[in-house]
Structures are given as structure tokens and as C-alpha cells.
C-alpha positions as CSV (number, residue, x, y, z in Angstrom):
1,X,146.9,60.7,78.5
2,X,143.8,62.2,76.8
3,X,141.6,60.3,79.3
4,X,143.5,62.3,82.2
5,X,142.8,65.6,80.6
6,X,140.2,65.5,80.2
7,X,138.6,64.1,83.0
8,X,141.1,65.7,85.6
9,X,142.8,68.4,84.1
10,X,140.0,70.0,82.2
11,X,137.7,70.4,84.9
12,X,140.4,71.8,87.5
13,X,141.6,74.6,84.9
14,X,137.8,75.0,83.8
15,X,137.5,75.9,87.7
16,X,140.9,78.2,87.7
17,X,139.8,80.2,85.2
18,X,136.3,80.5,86.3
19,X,137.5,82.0,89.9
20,X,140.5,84.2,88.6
21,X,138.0,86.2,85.9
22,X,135.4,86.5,89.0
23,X,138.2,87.9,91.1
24,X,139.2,90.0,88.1
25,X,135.9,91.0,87.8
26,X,134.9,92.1,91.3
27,X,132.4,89.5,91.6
28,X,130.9,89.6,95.4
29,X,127.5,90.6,94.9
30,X,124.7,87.9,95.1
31,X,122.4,87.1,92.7
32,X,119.6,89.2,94.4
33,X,122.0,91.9,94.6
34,X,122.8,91.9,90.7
35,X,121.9,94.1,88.0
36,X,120.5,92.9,84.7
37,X,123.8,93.3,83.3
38,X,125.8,92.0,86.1
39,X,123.6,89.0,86.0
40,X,123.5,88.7,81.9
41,X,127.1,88.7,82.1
42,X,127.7,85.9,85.2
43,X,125.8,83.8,83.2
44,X,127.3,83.8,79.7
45,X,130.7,83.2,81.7
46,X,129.4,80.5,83.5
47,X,128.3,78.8,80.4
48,X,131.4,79.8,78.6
49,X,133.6,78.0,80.9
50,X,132.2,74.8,81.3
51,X,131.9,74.3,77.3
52,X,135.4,72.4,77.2
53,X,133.9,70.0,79.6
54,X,131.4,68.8,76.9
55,X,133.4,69.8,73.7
56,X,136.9,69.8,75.0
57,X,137.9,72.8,73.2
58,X,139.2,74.5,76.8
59,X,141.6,77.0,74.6
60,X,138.9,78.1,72.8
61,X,136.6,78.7,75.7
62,X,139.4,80.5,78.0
63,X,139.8,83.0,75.3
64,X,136.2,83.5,75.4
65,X,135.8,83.8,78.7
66,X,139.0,86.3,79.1
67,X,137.1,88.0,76.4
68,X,134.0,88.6,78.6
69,X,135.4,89.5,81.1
70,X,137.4,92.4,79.2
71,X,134.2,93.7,77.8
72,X,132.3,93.4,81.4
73,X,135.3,95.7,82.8
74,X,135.3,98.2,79.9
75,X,131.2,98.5,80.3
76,X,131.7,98.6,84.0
77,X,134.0,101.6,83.6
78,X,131.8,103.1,81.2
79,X,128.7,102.8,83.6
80,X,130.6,105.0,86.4
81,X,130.2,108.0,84.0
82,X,126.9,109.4,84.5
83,X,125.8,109.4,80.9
84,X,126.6,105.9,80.4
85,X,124.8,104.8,83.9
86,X,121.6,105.1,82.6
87,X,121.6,103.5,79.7
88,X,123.4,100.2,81.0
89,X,122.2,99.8,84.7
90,X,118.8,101.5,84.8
91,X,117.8,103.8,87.4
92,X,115.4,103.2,90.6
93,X,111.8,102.8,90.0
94,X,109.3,104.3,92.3
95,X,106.6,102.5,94.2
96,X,105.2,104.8,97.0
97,X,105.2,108.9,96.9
98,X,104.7,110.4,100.1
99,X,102.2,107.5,101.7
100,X,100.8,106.9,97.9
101,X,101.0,104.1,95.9
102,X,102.2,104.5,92.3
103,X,100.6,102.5,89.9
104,X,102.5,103.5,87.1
105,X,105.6,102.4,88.6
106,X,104.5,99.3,89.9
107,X,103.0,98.8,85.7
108,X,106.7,99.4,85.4
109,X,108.7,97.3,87.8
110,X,105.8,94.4,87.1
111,X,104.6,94.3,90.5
112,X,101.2,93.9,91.9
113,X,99.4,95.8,95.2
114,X,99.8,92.2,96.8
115,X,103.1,91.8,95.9
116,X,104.7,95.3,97.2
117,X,102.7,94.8,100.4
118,X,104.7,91.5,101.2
119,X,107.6,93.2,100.4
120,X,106.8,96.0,102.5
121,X,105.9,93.4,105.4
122,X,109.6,91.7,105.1
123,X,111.2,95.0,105.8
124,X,108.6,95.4,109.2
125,X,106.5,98.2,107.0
126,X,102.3,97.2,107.7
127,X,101.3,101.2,106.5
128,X,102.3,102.0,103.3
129,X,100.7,105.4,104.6
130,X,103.9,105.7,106.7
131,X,106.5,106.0,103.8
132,X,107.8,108.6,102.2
133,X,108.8,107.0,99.1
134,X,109.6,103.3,98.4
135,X,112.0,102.0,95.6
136,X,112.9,99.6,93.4
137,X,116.3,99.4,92.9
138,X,118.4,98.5,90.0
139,X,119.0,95.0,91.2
140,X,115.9,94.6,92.0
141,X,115.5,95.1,95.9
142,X,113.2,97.1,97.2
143,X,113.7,100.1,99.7
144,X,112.1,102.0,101.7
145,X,112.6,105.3,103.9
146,X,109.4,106.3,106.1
147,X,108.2,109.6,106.9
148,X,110.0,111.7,109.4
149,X,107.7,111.7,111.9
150,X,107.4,107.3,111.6
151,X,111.3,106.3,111.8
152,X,112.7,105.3,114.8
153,X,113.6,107.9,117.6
154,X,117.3,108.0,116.8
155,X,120.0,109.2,119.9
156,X,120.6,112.5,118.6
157,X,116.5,113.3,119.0
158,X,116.7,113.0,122.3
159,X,120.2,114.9,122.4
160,X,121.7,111.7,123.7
161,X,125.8,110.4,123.2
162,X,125.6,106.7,122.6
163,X,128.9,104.8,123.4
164,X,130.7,103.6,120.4
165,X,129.7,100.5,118.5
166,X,131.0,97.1,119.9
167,X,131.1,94.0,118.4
168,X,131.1,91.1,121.0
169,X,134.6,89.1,120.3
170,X,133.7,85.3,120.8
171,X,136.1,83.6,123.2
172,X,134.3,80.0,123.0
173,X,132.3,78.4,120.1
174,X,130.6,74.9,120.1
175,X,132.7,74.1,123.1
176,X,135.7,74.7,121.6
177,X,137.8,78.4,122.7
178,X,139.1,80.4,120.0
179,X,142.7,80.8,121.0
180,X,143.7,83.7,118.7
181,X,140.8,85.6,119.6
182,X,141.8,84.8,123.2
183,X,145.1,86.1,122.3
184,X,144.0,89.1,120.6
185,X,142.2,90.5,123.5
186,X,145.2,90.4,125.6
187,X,143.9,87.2,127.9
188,X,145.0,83.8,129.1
189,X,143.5,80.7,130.2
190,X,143.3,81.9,133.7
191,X,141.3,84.6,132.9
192,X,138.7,82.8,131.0
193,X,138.5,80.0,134.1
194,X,137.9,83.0,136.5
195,X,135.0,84.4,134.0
196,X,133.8,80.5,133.7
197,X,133.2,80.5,137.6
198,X,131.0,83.1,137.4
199,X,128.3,81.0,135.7
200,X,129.3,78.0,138.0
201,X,131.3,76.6,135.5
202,X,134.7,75.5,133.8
203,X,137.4,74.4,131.3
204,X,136.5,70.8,132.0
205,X,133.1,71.2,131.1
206,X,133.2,73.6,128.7
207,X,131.4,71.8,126.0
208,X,128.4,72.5,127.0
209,X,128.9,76.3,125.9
210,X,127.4,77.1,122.8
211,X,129.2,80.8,122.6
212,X,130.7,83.2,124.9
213,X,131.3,86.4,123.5
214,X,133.1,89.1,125.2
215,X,131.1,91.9,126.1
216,X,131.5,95.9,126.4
217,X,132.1,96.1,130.2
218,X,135.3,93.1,129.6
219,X,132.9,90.1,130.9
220,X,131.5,87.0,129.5
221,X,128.2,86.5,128.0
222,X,127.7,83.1,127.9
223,X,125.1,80.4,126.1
224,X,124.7,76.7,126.9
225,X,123.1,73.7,125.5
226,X,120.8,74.2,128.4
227,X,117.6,74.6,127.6
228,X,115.6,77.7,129.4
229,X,112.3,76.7,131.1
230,X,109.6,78.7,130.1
231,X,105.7,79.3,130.7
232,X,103.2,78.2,128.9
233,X,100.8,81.1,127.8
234,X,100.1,82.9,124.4
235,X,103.0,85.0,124.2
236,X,105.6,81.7,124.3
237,X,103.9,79.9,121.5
238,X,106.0,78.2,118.6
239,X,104.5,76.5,115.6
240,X,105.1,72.8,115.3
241,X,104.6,72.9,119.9
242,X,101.8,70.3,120.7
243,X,99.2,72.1,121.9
């Protein structure tokens, strides 16, 4: 009977436990996304419960892992208060003023001139001459807002209405339909054979689609396993092609 608890029972409740105090704890960021103290604390639980699988003491360890999680929700309330927020999460760390690099926050945040510049590049930033300020965030993530006259022209520059966001609703995926999302924009099998016929197609060969998604305008846009023929030229290169 020992044998079974601990070699079946142990590790299941080591699991249960693990996921209820996570859910309990709000636990959704990733680890990029943590602070120090969000990250300090994920790993203490995560070594915590997983003790009785070694030692076998899984009442000791749940009580120490409820008890973590207590104190993360106490200091997680505390850090909403502004004098508190300080002290336990930090505050941003500032990289570029205004198109100028700042040493002493890059001396702070442990960065080099290299290093920011990648970042920069990631977020589609080559100029560090076009920011406005750049930050390091308390988890650790780096943001950046360029000057006013180097952001994209937005809609309302141009005194322009766009038409309300839209998220394509996919209808078919690897070939197989998605028959609630079918249902949930009001449609039926005849419907999507009509659309299908459009692109020379139909139900019987539907296998070949990759996705159709269901655009603004109430038609389908629709990928297949075909490939698409393209030049040759400079502007089509991919690395790995034989050249």
C-alpha cells in the first residue's frame, strides 16, 4: 500500500496542489513576463512541492506550499499600494532620453550598448536617435515609444474612420471544418460548398485546405497545401534555398 502512495498517489496530489495554489495565485504570466518577486516566489513553490516526492513528507510540504502562497497574496496586495510598490517590484529603468543613450541606466539594468541595440532591433527600432525614451521594465522587458514625428501615421492623422476591428473566424483547419464555429456564424454545409466553389473546390477534397477563415465582407479566405510558384530573384531568397 506504501508502494502505491507513493509512487501514484504522491505524485498526482504533488500535481493538485501545485495547480490549485497557481490558480489561487493568479499565475498566467510567463517567465519573461515575471518580476523578481513573482519569479523568487514560483520557484520556492516549485521546489516546495515536489519535496514529498524525494522525502515523502507530502503533509509537510502542502502546508508549506499553502503557506507561500498566503504570504505571495498578502505581499501582492501590499504591492498595489503605492508605497509598498516600490520597495517590492522596483520601478522602470531608463535606457534612452529623447534619442540619447543613458549610460547610467544601462550601469543599472546591466546592459551593454550591444546588447540594447539588439533589443532595439527585435522591436523593428535601427535609430536609437528615433526614440523618445526606452525602458526597462520591472520584469525585465524592454519598451520603447519613438518620437512623435517617427511613429506610424495612425488613422486619426489623416482624419480617417477605420472600420471596426475583425478577427477572421476560421471555418476549416488542417482539412477538418470547425462545426461550432460554423454554427456560430449562422451557416450550414451548403453555404460553405457554395464558398468552396469559388476557389474551384469542395467538401470531398477539402483536405487539402490548410485554413479558411471568414473574412470582413462574409467570404472565404482560403490556404492550401499548394505550394505558390514564385520567381527567382533577390527579393524571394530564403536561407537554407540552393543557390
Amino acid at each position: 500500500m506504501s508502494f502505491l502512495f507513493h509512487f501514484v498517489w504522491t505524485p498526482i496530489a504533488v500535481f493538485l496542489v501545485g495547480y490549485v495554489l497557481l490558480r489561487i495565485m493568479g499565475k498566467k504570466k510567463a517567465v519573461a513576463e515575471m518580476s523578481s518577486f513573482d519569479l523568487l516566489v514560483t520557484l520556492i513553490l516549485s521546489t516546495t512541492i515536489t519535496e514529498p516526492i524525494v522525502t515523502k513528507r507530502l503533509g509537510v510540504a502542502t502546508y508549506f506550499a499553502v503557506a507561500i502562497a498566503l504570504i505571495y497574496l498578502f505581499f501582492s496586495s501590499l504591492s498595489l499600494k503605492s508605497k509598498f510598490k516600490r520597495i517590492l517590484t522596483g520601478s522602470p529603468i531608463v535606457l534612452v532620453r529623447n534619442g540619447d543613450i543613458d549610460e547610467r541606466g544601462l550601469k543599472q539594468a546591466k546592459l551593454n550598448t550591444d546588447q540594447l541595440l539588439g533589443e532595439l532591433r527585435v522591436k523593428g527600432y535601427t535609430n536609437v536617435a528615433d526614440l523618445a525614451i526606452v525602458l526597462i521594465e520591472e520584469t525585465g522587458q524592454i519598451s520603447a515609444i519613438p518620437k512623435s514625428d517617427k511613429r506610424p501615421i495612425q488613422p486619426s492623422d489623416l482624419n480617417i474612420t477605420p472600420s471596426p476591428m475583425y478577427m477572421p473566424i476560421p471555418i476549416i483547419i488542417d482539412g477538418e471544418i470547425v462545426e461550432h464555429n460554423l454554427k456560430y456564424i449562422d451557416k450550414d454545409l451548403d453555404w460553405l460548398s457554395n464558398q468552396l466553389q469559388s476557389y474551384n473546390m469542395s467538401k470531398e477534397n477539402i483536405e487539402a485546405i490548410t485554413l479558411a477563415t471568414l473574412n470582413q465582407k462574409g467570404f472565404l479566405n482560403i490556404d492550401t497545401t499548394a505550394r505558390n510558384k514564385t520567381n527567382n530573384g533577390i527579393y524571394n531568397y530564403k536561407p537554407g534555398d540552393n543557390n
